[in-house]
C-alpha positions as CSV (number, residue, x, y, z in Angstrom):
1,X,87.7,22.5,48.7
2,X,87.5,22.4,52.5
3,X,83.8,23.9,52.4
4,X,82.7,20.1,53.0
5,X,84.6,19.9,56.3
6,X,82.0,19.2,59.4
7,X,83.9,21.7,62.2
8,X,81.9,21.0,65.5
9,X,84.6,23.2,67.3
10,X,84.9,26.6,65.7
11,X,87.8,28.8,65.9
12,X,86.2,32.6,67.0
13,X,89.8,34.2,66.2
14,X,89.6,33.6,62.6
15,X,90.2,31.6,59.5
16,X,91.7,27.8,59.7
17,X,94.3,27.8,57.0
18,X,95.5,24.1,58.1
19,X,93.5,21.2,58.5
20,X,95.3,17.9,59.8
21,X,92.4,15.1,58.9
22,X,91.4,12.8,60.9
23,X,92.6,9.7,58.8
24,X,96.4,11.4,58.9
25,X,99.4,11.0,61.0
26,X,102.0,12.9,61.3
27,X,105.0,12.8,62.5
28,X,107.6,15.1,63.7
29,X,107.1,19.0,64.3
30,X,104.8,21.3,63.1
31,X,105.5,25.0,62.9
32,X,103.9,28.0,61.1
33,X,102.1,31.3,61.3
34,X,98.4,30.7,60.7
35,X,95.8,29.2,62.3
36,X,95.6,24.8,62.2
37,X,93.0,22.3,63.0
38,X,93.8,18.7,63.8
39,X,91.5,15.9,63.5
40,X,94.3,13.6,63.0
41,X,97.2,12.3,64.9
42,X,100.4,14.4,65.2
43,X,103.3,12.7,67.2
44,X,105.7,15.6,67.5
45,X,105.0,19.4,68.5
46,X,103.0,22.3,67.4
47,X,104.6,25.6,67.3
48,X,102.2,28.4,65.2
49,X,101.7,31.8,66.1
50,X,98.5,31.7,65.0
51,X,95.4,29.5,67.1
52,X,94.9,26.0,67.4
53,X,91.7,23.6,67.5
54,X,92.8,20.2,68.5
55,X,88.6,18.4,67.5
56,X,87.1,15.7,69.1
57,X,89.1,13.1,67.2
58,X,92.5,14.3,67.2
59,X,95.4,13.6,68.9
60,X,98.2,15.8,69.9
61,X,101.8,13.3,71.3
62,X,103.9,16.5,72.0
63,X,104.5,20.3,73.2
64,X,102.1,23.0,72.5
65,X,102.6,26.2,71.5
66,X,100.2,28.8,70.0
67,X,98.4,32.1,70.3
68,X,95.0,30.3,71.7
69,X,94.4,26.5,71.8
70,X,91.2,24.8,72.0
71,X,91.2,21.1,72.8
72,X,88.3,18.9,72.4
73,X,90.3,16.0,71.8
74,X,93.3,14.4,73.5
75,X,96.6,16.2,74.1
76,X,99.6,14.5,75.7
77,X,102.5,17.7,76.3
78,X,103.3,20.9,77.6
79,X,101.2,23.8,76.3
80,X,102.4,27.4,76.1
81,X,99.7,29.9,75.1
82,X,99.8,33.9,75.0
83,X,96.1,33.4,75.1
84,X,93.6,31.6,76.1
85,X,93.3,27.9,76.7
86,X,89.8,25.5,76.5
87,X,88.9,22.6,76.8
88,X,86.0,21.4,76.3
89,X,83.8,18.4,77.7
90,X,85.6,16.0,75.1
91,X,89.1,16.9,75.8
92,X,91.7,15.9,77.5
93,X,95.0,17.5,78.3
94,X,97.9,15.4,80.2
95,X,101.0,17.9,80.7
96,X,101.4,21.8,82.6
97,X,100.6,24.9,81.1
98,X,101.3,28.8,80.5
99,X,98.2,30.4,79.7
100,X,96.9,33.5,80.0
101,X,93.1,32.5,80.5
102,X,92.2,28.7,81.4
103,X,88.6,27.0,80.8
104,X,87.7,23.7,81.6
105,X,84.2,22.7,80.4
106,X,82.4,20.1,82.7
107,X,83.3,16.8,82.3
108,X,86.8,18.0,80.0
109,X,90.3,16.8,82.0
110,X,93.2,18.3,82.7
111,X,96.1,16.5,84.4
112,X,99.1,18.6,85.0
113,X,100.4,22.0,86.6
114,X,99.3,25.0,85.6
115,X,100.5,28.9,85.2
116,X,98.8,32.1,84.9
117,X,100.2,34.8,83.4
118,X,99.4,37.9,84.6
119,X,97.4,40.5,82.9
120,X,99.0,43.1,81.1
121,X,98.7,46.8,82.6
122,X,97.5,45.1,86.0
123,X,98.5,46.4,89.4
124,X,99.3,44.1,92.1
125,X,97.6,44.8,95.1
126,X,99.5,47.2,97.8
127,X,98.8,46.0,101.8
128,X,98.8,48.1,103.9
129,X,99.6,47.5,107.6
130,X,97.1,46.7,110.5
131,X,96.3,49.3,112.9
């Protein structure tokens, strides 16, 4: 059914088992386990466990959270991820974040404070004293 659906932003972690079009609105939260795509307009947040593709034409008015989040659209909120966070020349994302990993492709914008979590299993660096 969705075969027909153009996706100029692929999702490498898997399967998109939600697709938000881009002639729909919605508003109010979104929450769930898989993986969603929006090429609409969501005014609310997004809470999945799974990883989200915001594309070119979509529109995000709210909090972020998901596994890995791609934005080549626009995004107005907070974002939390446990993984990585893109964005790509197209996007735009007004708010802070807690990522793991953060890419900003040339010409993408981010506005905002942001937090890196460390990296499981790493060792902080010991000083030792000058002689």
């Amino acid at each position: 059914m969705f075969g027909s659906v153009k996706k100029h932003i692929d999702n490498p972690a898997g399967d998109i088992e939600t697709i938000i079009g881009r002639n729909t609105t919605i508003t109010g939260n979104i929450n769930g386990s898989g993986n969603i795509r929006i090429d609409g307009h969501v005014d609310g947040g997004v809470s999945i466990t799974g990883d989200a593709v915001i594309g070119e034409n979509g529109v995000v008015q709210g909090d972020i959270k998901a596994g890995s989040l791609t934005v080549a659209g626009t995004v107005t909120g907070n974002v939390d991820c446990d993984g990585n966070l893109s964005i790509h020349a197209t996007g735009q994302l007004i708010g802070d974040v807690r990522v793991r990993s953060l890419n900003i492709a040339d010409g993408g914008v981010f506005k905002g404070r942001s937090e890196m979590d460390t990296r499981l299993g790493a060792s902080t660096p010991t000083l030792s004293p000058a002689n």
